[in-house]
Backbone as CSV, one residue per row, in Angstrom:
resi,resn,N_x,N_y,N_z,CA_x,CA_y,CA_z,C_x,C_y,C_z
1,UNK,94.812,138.552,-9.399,93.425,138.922,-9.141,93.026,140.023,-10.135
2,UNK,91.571,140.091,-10.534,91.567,140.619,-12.157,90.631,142.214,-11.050
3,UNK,90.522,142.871,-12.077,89.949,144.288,-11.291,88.510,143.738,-10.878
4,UNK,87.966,143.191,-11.082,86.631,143.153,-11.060,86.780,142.116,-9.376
5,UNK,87.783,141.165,-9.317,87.917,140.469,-7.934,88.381,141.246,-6.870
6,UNK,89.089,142.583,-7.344,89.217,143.693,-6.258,88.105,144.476,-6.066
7,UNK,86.988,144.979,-7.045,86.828,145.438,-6.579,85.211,145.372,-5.456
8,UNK,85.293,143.677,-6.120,84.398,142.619,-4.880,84.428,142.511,-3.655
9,UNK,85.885,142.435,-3.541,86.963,142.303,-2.779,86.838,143.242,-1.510
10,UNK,86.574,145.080,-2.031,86.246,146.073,-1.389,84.981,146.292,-0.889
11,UNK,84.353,145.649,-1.497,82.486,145.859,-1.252,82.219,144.607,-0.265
12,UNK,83.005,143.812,0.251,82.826,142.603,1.051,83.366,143.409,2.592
13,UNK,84.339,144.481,2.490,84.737,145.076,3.640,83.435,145.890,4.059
14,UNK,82.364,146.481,3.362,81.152,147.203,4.132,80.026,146.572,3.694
15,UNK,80.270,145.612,2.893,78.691,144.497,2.540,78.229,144.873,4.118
16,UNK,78.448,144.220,4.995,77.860,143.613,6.291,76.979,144.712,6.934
17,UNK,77.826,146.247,6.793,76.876,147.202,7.048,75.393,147.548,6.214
18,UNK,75.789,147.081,4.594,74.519,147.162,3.903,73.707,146.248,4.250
19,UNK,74.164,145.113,4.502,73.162,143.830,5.017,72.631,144.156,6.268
20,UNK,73.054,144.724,7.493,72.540,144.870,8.706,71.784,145.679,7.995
21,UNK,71.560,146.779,6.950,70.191,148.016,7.262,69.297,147.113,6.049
22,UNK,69.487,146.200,5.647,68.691,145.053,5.109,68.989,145.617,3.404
23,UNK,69.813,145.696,3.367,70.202,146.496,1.829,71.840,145.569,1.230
24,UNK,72.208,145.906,0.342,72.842,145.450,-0.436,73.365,145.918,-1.626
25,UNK,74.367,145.313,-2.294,75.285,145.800,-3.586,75.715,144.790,-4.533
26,UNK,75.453,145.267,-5.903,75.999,144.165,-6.927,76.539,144.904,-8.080
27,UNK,77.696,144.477,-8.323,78.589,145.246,-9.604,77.738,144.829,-11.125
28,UNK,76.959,145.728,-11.584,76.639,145.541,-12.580,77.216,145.589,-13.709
29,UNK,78.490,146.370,-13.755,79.317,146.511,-15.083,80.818,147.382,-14.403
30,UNK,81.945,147.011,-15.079,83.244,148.032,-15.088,83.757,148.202,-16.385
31,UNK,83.546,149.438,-16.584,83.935,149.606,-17.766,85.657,149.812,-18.523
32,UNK,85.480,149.894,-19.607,87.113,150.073,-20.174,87.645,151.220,-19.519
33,UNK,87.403,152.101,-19.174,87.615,153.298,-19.159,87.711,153.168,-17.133
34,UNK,87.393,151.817,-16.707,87.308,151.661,-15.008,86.175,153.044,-13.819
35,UNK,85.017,152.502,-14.694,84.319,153.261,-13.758,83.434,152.077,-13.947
36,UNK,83.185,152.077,-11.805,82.500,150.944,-11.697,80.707,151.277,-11.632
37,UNK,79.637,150.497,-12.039,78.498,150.738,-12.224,77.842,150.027,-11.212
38,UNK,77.073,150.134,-10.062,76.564,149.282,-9.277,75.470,149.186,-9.192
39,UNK,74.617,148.688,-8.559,73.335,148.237,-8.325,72.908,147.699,-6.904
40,UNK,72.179,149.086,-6.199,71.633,148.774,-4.769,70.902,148.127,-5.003
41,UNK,70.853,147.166,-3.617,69.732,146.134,-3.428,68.567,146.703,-2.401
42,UNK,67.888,145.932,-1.892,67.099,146.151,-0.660,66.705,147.266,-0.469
43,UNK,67.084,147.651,0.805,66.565,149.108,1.060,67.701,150.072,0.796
44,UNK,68.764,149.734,0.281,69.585,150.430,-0.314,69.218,151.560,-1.517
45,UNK,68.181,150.681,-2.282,67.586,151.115,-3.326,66.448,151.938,-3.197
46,UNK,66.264,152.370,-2.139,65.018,153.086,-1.408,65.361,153.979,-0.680
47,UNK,66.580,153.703,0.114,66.980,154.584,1.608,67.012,156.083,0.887
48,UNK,66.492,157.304,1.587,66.509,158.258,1.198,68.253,158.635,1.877
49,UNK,69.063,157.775,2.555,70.212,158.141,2.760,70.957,157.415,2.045
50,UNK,70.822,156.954,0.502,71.611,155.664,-0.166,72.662,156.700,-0.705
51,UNK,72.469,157.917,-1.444,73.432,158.862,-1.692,74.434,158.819,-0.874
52,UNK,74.082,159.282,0.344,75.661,159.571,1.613,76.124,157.973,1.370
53,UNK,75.624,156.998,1.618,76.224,155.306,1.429,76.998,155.476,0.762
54,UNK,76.655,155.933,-0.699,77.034,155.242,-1.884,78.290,155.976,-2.226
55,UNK,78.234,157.640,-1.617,79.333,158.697,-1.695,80.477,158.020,-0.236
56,UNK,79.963,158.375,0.535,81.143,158.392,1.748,81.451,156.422,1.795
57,UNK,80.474,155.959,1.331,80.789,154.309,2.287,81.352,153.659,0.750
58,UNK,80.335,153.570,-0.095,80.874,152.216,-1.226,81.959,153.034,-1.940
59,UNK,81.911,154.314,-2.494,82.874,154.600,-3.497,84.500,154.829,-2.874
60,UNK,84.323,155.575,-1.786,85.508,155.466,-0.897,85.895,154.163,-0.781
61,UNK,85.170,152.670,-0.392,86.174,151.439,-0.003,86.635,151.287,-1.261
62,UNK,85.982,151.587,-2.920,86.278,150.602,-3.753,87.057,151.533,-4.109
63,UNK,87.486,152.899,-4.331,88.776,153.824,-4.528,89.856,153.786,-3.983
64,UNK,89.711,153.544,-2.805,91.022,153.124,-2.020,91.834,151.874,-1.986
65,UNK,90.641,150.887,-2.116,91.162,149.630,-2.005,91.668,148.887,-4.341
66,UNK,90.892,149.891,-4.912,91.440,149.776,-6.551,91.742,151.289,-6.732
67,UNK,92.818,151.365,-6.917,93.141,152.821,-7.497,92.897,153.037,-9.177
68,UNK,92.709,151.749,-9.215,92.584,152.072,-11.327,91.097,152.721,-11.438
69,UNK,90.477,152.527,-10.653,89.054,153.208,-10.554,89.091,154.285,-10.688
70,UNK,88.280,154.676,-11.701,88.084,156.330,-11.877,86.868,156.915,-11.708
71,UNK,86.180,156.066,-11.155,84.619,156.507,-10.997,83.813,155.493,-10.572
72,UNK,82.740,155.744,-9.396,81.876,155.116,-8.981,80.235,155.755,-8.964
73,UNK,79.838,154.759,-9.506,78.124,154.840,-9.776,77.356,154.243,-9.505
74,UNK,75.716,154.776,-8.885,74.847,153.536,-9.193,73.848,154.012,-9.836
75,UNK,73.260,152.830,-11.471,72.798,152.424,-11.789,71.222,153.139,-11.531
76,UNK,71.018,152.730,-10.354,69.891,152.919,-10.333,69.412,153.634,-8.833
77,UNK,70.227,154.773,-8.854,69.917,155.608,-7.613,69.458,157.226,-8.120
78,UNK,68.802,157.377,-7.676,67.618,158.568,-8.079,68.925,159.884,-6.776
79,UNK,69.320,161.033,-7.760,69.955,162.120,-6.859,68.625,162.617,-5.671
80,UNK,69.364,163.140,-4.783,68.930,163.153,-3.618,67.576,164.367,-3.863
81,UNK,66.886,164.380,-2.663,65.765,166.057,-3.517,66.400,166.924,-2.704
């Protein structure tokens, strides 16, 4: 299984919570260097709580579950005010 099927793999263990708040996740890029780049969907991409998500919920499953990961990001999430 190649890094990129792990670290799908990890985002399928809390997909269901992003889908119940009508939100979502898509790996936009992993780089050489293994920092993964993502891309909220839905109201993911809006939630003024997508920060805490994206810190405590997505980067934690996909760190634990790929240790070659050295970093998790999204793309297109505005820091908190």
């Amino acid at each position: 299984m190649d890094i990129t099927q792990q670290v799908e793999q990890a985002l399928e263990t809390i997909r269901p919570y992003l889908i119940a708040d009508g939100g979502d996740v898509a790996i936009e890029e992993i780089t050489s260097d293994h920092v993964v780049k993502l891309r909220l969907l839905g109201n993911c991409g809006t939630c003024k709580m997508s920060f805490m998500t994206m810190k405590a919920g997505i980067e934690q499953a996909i760190m634990k579950a790929v240790p070659e990961i050295t970093a998790v990001e999204a793309i297109n999430l505005s820091e908190p005010v």
